[in-house]
TIKEBA-986129 format. One record per atom (N, C-alpha, C): residue in three letters; atom name; residue number from 1; chain; x, y, z. Coordinates in steps of 0.1 Angstrom, whole numbers, padded with zeros to 4 digits. Example, Ala and Ser with C-alpha at 12.3 -4.5 7.8 and 13.67 -1.06 7.14 Angstrom:
> ALA; N; 1; A; 0132; -0057; 0078
> ALA; CA; 1; A; 0123; -0045; 0078
> ALA; C; 1; A; 0132; -0033; 0078
> SER; N; 2; A; 0128; -0022; 0071
> SER; CA; 2; A; 0137; -0011; 0071
> SER; C; 2; A; 0129; 0000; 0079
REM end
This chain:
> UNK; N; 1; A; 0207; -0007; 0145
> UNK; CA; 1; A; 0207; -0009; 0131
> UNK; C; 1; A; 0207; -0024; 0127
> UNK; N; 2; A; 0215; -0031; 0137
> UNK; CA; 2; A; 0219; -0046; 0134
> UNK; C; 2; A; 0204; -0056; 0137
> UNK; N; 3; A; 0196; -0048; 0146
> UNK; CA; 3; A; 0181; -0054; 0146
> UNK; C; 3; A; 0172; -0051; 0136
> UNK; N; 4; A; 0170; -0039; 0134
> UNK; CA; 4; A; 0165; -0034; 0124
> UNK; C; 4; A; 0167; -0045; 0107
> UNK; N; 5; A; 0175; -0045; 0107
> UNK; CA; 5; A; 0180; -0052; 0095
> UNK; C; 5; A; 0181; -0065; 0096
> UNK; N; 6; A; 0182; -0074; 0105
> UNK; CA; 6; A; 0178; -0083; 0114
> UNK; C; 6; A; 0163; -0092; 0106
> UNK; N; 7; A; 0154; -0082; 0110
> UNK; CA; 7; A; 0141; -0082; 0108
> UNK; C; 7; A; 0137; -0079; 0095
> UNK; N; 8; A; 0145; -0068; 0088
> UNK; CA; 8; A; 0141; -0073; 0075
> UNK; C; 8; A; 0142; -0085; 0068
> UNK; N; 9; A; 0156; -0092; 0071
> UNK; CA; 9; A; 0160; -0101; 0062
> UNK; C; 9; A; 0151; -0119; 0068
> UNK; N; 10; A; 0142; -0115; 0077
> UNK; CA; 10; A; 0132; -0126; 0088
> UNK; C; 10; A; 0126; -0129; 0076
> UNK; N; 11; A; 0127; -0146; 0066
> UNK; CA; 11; A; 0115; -0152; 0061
> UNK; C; 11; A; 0101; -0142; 0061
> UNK; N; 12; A; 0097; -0146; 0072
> UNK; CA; 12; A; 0086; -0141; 0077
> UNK; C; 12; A; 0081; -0129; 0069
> UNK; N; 13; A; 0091; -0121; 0070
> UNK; CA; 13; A; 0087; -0110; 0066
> UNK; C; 13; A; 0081; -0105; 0051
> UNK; N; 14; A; 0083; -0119; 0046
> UNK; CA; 14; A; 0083; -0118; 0027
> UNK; C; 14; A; 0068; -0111; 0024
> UNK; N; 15; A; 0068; -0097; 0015
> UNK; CA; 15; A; 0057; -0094; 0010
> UNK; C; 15; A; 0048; -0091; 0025
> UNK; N; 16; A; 0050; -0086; 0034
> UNK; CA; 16; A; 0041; -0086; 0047
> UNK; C; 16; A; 0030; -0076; 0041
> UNK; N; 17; A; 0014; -0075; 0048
> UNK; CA; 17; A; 0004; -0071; 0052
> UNK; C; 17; A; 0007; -0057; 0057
> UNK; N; 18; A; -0001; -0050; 0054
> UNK; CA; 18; A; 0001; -0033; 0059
> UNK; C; 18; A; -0005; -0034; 0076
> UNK; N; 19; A; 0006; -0030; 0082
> UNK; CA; 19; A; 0004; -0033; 0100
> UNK; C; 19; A; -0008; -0023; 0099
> UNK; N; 20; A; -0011; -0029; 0113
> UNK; CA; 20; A; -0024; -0023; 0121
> UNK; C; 20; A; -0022; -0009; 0125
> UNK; N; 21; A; -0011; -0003; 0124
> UNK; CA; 21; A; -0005; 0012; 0126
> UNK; C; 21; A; -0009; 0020; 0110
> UNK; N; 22; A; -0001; 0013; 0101
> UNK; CA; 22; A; -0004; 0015; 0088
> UNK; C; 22; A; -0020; 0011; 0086
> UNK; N; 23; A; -0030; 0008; 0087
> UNK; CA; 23; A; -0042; 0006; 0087
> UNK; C; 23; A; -0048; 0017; 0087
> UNK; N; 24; A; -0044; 0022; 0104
> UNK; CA; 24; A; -0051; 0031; 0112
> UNK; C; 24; A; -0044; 0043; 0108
> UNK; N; 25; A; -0033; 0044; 0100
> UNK; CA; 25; A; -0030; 0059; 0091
> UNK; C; 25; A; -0041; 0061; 0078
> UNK; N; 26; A; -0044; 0051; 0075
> UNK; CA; 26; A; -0043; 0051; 0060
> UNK; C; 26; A; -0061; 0052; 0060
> UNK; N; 27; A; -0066; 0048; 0069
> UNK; CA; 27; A; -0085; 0049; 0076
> UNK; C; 27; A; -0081; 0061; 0077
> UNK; N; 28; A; -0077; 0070; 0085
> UNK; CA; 28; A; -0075; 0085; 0080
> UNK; C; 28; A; -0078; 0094; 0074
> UNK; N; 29; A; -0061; 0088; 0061
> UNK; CA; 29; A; -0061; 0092; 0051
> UNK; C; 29; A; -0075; 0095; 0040
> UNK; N; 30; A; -0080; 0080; 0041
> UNK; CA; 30; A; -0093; 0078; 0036
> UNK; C; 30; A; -0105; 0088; 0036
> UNK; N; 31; A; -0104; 0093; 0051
> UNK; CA; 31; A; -0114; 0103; 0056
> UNK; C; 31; A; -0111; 0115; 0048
> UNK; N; 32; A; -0100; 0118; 0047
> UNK; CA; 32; A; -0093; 0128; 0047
> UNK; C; 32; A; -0100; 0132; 0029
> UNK; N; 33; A; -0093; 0120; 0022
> UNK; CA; 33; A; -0094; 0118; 0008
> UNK; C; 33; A; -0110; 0122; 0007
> UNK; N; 34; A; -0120; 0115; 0014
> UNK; CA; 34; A; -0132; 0117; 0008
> UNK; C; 34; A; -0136; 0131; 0007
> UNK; N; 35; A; -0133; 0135; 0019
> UNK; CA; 35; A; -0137; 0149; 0019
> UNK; C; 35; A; -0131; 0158; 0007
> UNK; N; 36; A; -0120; 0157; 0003
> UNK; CA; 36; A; -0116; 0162; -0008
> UNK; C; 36; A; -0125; 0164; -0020
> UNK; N; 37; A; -0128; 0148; -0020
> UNK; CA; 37; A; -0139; 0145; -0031
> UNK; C; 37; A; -0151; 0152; -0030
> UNK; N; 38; A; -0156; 0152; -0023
> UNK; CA; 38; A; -0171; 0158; -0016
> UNK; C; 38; A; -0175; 0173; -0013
> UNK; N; 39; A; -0159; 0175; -0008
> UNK; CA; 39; A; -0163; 0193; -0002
> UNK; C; 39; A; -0153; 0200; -0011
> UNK; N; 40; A; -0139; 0194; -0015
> UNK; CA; 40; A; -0132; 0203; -0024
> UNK; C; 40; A; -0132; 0203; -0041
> UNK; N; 41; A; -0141; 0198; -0038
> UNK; CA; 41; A; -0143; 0196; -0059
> UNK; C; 41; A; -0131; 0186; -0066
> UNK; N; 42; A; -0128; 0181; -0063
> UNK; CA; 42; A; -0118; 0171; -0066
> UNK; C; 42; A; -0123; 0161; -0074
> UNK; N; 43; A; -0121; 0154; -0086
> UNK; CA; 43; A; -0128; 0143; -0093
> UNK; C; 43; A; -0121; 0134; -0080
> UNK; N; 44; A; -0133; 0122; -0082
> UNK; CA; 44; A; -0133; 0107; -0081
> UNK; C; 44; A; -0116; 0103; -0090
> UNK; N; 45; A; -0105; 0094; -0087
> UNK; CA; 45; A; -0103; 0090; -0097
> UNK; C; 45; A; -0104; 0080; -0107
> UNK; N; 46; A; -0101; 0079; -0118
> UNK; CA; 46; A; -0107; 0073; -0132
> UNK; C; 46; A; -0100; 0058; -0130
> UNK; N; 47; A; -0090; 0058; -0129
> UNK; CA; 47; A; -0081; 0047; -0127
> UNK; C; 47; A; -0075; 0044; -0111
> UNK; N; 48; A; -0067; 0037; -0103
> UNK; CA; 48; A; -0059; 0031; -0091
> UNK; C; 48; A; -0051; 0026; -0098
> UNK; N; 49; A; -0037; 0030; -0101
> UNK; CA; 49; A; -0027; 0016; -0104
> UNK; C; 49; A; -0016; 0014; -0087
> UNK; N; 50; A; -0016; 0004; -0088
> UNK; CA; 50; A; -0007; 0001; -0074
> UNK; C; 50; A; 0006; -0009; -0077
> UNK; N; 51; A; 0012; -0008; -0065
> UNK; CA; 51; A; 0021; -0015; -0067
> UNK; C; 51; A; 0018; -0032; -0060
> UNK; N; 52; A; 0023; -0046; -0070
> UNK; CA; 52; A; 0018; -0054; -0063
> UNK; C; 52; A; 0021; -0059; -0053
> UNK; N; 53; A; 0034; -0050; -0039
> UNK; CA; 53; A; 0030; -0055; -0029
> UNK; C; 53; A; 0023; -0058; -0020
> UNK; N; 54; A; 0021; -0066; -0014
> UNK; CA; 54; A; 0007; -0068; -0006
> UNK; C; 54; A; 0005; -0057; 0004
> UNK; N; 55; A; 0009; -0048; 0012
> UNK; CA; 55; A; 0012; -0034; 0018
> UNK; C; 55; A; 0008; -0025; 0011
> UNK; N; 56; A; 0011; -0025; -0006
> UNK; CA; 56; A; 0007; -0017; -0013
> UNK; C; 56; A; -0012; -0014; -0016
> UNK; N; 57; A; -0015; -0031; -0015
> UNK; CA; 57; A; -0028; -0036; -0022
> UNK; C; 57; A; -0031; -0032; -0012
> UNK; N; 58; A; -0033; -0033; 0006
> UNK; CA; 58; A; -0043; -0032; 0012
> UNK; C; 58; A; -0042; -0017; 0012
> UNK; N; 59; A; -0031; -0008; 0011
> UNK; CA; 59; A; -0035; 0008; 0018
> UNK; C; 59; A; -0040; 0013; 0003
> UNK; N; 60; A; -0045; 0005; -0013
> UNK; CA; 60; A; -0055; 0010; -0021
> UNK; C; 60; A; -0066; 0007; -0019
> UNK; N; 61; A; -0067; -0008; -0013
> UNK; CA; 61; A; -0080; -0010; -0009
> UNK; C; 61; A; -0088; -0006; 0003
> UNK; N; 62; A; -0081; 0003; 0012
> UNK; CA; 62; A; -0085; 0010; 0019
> UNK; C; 62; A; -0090; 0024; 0012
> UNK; N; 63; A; -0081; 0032; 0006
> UNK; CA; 63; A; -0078; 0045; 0004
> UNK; C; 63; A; -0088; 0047; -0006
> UNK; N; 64; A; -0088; 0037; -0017
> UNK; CA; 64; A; -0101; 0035; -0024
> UNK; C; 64; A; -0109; 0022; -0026
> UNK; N; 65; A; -0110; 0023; -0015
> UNK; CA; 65; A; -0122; 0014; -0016
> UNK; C; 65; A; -0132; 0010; -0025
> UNK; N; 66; A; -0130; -0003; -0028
> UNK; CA; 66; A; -0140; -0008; -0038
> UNK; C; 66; A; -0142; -0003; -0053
> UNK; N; 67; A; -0127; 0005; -0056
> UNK; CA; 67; A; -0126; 0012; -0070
> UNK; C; 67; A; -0127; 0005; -0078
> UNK; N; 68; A; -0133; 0004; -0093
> UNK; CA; 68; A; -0135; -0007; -0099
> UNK; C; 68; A; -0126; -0011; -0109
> UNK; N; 69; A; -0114; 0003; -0110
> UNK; CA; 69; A; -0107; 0002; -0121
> UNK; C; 69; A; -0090; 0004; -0112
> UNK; N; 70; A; -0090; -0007; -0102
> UNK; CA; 70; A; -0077; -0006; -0094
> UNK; C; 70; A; -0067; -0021; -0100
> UNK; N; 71; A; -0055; -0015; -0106
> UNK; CA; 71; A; -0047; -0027; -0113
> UNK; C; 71; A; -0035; -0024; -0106
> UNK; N; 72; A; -0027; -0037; -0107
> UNK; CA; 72; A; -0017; -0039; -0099
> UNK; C; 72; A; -0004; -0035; -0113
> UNK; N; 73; A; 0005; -0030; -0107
> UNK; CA; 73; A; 0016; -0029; -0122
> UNK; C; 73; A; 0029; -0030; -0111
> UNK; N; 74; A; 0038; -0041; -0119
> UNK; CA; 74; A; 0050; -0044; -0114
> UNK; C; 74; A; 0062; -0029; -0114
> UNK; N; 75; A; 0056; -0022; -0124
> UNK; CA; 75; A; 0063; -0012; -0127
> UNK; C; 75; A; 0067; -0001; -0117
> UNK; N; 76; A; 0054; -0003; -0106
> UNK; CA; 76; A; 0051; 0005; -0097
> UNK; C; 76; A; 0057; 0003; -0085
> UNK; N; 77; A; 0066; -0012; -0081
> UNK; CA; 77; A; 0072; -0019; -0076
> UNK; C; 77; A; 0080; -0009; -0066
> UNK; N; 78; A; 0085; -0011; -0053
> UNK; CA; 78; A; 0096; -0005; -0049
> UNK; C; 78; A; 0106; -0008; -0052
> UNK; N; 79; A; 0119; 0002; -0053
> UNK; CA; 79; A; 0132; -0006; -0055
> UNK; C; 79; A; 0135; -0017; -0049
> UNK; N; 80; A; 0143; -0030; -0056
> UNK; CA; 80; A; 0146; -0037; -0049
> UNK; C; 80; A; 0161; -0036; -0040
> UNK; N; 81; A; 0158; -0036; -0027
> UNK; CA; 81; A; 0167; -0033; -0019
> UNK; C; 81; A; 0169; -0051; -0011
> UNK; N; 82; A; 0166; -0056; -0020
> UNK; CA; 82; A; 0178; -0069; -0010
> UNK; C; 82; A; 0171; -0073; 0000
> UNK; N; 83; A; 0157; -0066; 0005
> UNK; CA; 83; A; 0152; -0071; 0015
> UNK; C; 83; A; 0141; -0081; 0016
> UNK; N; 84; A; 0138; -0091; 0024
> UNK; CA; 84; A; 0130; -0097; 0017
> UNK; C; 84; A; 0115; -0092; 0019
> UNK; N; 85; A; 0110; -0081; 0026
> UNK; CA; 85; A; 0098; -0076; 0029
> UNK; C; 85; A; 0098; -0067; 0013
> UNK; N; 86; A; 0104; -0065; 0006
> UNK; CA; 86; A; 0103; -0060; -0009
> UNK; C; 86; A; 0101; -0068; -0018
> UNK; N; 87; A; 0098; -0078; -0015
> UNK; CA; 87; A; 0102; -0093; -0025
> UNK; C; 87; A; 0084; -0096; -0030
> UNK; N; 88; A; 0080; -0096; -0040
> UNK; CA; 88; A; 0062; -0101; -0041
> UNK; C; 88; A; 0064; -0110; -0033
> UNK; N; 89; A; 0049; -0117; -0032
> UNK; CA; 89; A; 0044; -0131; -0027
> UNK; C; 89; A; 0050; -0138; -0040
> UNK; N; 90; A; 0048; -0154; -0037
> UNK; CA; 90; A; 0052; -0162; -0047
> UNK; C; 90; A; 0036; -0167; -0053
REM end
């Protein structure tokens, strides 16, 4: 637990990039999603609102790709837990 937490509170960590694990869930997901669209009658959706952490932004820009109406809203934010991987970019 003492590492784990360790690593949260690492500089480094501020606002990180959705890992290459989280990537390769979320390419999946994607597959998963389209087919929804395609074979289960599902609308497209009208809007993407996300959250602006950078983790957040790449698994919409994956999930929906190239949506034209994807906005970022602080509202959508994770709690802030003190960590700095919860912290926006500056």
């Amino acid at each position: 637990e003492d590492a784990r937490k360790q690593v949260l509170l690492d500089a480094s960590t501020v606002d990180p990039s959705l890992s290459q694990a989280g990537r390769a869930q979320v390419s999946h997901l994607h597959e998963d999603f389209t087919r929804l669209i395609s074979e289960g009658g599902y609308p497209v959706p009208e809007a993407v609102w996300v959250s602006p952490l950078q983790r957040a932004i790449d698994t919409a820009a994956v999930l929906f790709e190239d949506h034209p109406k994807t906005q970022e809203m602080d509202l959508l934010r994770e709690r802030r837990t003190g960590y700095l991987c919860d912290e926006p970019s500056p």
